[in-house]
C-alpha positions as CSV (number, residue, x, y, z in Angstrom):
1,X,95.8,114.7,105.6
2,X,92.8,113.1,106.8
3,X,90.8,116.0,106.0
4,X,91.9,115.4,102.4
5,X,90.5,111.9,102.4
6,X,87.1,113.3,103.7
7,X,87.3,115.3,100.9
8,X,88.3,112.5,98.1
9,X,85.7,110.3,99.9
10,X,82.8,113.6,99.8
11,X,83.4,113.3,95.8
12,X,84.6,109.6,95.0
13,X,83.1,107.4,97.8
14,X,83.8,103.6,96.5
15,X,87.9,104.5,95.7
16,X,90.3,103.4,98.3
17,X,92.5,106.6,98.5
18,X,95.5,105.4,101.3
19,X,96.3,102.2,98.5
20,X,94.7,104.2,95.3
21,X,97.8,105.1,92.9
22,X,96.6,106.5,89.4
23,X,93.2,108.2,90.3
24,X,93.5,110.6,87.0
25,X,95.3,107.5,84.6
26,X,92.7,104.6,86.3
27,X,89.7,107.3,85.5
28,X,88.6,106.9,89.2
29,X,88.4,110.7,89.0
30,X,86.7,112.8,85.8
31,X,87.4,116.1,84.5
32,X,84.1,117.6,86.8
33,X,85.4,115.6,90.2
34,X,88.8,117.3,89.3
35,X,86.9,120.5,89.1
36,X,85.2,120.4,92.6
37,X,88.3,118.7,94.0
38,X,90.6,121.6,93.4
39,X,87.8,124.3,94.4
40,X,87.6,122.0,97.9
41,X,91.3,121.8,98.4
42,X,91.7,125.7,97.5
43,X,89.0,126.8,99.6
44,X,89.7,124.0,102.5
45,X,93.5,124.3,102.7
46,X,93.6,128.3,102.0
47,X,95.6,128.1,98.5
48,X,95.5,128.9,95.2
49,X,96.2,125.8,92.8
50,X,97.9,127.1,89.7
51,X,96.5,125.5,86.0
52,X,100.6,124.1,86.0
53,X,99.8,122.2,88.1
54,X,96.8,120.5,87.8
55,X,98.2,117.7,86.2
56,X,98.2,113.6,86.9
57,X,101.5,113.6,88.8
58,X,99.7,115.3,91.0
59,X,96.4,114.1,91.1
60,X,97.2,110.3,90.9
61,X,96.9,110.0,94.5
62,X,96.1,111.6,97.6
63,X,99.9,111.1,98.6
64,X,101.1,113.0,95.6
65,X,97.9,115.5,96.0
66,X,99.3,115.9,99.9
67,X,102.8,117.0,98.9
68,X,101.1,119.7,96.2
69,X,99.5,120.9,99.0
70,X,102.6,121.2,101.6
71,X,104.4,123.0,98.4
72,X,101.7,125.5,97.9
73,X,100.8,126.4,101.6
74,X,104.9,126.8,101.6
75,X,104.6,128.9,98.8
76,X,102.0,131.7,99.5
């Protein structure tokens, strides 16, 4: 997981992602970081993220963003 924080922290730098609960509904995160997020998880983590499920219950924090990532790597 702390590879994922690098990540959040490469593209958001000033959000406190361990404490940071609604990074999509608090607009800490725009459509274009949501972009280069999911092409940095994909590429990083070895997964293909689905359009499904690119959506804020799974992109409100990097808890919830962790667990899409467990399910997918489980998945492929």
């Amino acid at each position: 997981m702390e590879r994922l924080f690098e990540i959040l922290e490469e593209i958001q730098p000033e959000v406190d992602y361990e404490t940071c609960t609604d990074l999509i509904d608090g607009h800490y995160l725009d459509s274009l970081s949501i972009l280069s997020l999911v092409a940095e998880i994909e590429e990083e983590f070895d997964i293909t993220i689905p359009t499904v499920e690119i959506i804020p219950e799974n992109f409100n924090s990097a808890e919830a963003l962790w667990d899409m990532i467990e399910r997918l790597q489980e998945e492929e």
